[in-house]
C-alpha positions in Angstrom: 22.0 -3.1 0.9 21.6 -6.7 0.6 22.6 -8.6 -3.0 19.5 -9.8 -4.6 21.8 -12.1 -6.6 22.5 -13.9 -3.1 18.6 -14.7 -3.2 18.6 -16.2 -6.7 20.6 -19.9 -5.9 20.9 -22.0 -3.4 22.6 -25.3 -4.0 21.4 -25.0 -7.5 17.3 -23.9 -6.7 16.2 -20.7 -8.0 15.0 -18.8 -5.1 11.8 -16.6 -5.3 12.6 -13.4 -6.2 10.2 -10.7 -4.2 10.7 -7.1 -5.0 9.6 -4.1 -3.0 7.7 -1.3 -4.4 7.3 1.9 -2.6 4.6 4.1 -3.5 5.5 7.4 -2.8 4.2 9.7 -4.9 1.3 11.5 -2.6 1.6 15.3 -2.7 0.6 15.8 0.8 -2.5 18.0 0.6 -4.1 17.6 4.2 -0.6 18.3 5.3 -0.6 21.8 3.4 0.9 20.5 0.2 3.8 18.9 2.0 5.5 15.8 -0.1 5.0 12.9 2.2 8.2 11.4 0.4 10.3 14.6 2.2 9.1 14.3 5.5 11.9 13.7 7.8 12.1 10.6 9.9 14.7 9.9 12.0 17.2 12.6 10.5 16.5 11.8 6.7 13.7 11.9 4.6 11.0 9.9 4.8 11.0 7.6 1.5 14.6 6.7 2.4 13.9 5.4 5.5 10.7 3.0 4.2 13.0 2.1 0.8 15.5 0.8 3.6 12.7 -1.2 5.5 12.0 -2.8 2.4 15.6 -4.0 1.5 16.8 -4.8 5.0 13.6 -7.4 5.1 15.0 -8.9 1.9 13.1 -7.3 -0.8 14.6 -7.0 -4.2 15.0 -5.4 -6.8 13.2 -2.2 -5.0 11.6 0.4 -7.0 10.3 3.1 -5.5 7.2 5.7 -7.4 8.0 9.6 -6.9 5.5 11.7 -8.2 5.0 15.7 -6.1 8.3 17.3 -5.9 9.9 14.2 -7.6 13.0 16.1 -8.5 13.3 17.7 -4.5 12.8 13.8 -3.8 15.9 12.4 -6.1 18.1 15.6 -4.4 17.4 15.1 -1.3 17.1 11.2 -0.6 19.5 8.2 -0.7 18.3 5.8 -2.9 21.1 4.5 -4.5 20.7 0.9 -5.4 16.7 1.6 -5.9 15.2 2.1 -9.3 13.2 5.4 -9.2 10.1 5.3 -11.5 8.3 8.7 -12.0 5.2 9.2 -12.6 3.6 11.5 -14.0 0.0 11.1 -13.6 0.5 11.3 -9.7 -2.4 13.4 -8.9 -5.0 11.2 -10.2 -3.9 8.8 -6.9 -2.7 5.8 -5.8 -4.4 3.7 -8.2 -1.8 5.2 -10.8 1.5 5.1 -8.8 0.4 0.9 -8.2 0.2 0.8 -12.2 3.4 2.5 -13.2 5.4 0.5 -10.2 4.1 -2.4 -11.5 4.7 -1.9 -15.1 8.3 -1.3 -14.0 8.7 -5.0 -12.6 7.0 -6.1 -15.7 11.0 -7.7 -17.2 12.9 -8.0 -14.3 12.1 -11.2 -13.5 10.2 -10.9 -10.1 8.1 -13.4 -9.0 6.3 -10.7 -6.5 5.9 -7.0 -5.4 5.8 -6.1 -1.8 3.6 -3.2 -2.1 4.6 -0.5 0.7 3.3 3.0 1.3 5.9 5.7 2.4 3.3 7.4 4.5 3.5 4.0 7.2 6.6 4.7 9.4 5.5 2.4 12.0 5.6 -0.8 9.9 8.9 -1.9 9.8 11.2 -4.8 9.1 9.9 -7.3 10.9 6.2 -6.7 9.6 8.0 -6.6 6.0 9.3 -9.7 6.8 6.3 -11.8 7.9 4.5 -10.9 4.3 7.7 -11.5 2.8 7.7 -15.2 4.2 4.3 -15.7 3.2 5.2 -16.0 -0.7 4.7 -19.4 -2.1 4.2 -18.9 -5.6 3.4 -16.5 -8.5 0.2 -16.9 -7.3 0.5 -15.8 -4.1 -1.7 -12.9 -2.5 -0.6 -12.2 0.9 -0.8 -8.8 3.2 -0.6 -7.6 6.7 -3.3 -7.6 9.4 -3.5 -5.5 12.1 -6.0 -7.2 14.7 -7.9 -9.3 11.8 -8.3 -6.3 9.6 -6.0 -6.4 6.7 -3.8 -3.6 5.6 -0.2 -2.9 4.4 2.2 -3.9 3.1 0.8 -6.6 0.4 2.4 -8.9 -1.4 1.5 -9.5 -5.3 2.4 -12.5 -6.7 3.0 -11.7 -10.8 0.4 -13.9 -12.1 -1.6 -11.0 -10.4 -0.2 -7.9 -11.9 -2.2 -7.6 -14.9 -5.6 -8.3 -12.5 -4.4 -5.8 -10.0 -3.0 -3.0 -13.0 -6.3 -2.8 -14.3 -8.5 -2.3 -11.3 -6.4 -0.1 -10.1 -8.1 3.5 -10.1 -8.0 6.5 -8.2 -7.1 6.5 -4.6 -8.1 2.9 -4.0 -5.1 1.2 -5.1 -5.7 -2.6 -5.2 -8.7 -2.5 -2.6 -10.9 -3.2 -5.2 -8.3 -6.6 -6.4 -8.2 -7.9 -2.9 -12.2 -7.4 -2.1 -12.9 -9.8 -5.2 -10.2 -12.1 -4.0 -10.4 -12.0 -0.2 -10.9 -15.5 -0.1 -7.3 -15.9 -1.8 -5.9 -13.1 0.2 -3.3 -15.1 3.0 -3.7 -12.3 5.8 -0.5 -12.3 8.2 -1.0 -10.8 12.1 1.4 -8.1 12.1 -0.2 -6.3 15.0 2.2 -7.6 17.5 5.6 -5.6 15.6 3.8 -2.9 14.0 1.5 0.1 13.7 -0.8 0.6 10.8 -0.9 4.8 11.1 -0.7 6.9 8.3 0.8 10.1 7.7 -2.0 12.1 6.6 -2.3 15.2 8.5 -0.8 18.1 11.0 -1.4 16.0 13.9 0.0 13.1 12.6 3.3 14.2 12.0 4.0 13.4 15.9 4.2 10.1 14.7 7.7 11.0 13.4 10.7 11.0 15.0 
């Protein structure tokens, strides 16, 4: 795990602090009520594998949302060093798993949240990376493209959390944010190190390895 105070100075300059946030709270119920977060993925489960993605591209602080099985989630998966936020409203979708991950940074000092989705094994560091290196302020709004089209992970700068907290409903997440901002949104090609698929039903569990 890499030292987010390392990332704080250098030579005196306070360098931007981005963390990650996972969002994996999704009950799985096109996969027959399967967590996504338990999944297995190379050996371990699935959330452990993404919450490493995030912190071996230099995100931190990384807080990751449980919701389904969240208890199953905290036995079963190595997150130490991550802060594990449940939430409780979990069914009512993505929307509310964005608002109680954000609400967690709210404090800590972050000047951005890489917004991840644990259902997206096929993005990985270097993808995490590029969005990462997009940050140039608070003000940023930065996110993946695959071909043009945009699409995860995002980056948040904080001056946007309150924007993107309240437009944040159901299972849209920040779509709705980023629509009346796409002309603020920094998109960066991704296509080239990643793949966008999710992990949404039976026949997309091949994906895993």
């Amino acid at each position: 795990m890499r030292d987010t105070s390392e990332l704080t100075e250098d030579h005196g300059r306070r360098l931007p602090v981005v963390a990650g946030l996972l969002l994996a709270a999704g009950g799985g119920r096109r996969l027959g009520g399967r967590p996504k977060a338990l999944l297995t993925h190379r050996g371990r489960p699935l959330v452990e594998h993404a919450a490493a993605v995030l912190r071996e591209a230099g995100c931190g602080p990384v807080h990751v949302v449980l919701g389904a099985a969240a208890e199953r989630v905290r036995a079963a998966a190595g997150l130490t060093g991550c802060t594990v936020v449940d939430n409780p409203a979990w069914e009512e979708g993505m929307g509310s798993s964005l608002r109680a991950g954000l609400a967690s940074l709210a404090g800590t000092g972050a000047d951005a949240a890489l917004v991840s989705l644990v259902d997206q094994p096929g993005i990985g560091v270097r993808a995490v990376g590029r969005v990462r290196a997009a940050y140039r302020s608070p003000a940023t709004l930065a996110a993946a493209a695959y071909g043009g089209e945009r699409g995860h992970p995002v980056l948040f700068g904080a001056d946007h959390w309150e924007g993107v907290a309240a437009s944040a409903e159901g299972d849209r997440g920040a779509r709705a944010y980023l629509a009346a901002h796409a002309s603020d949104v920094t998109l960066v090609e991704c296509g080239d190190v990643a793949e966008a698929y999710d992990i949404d039903t039976p026949d997309d569990l091949a994906h895993l390895e």
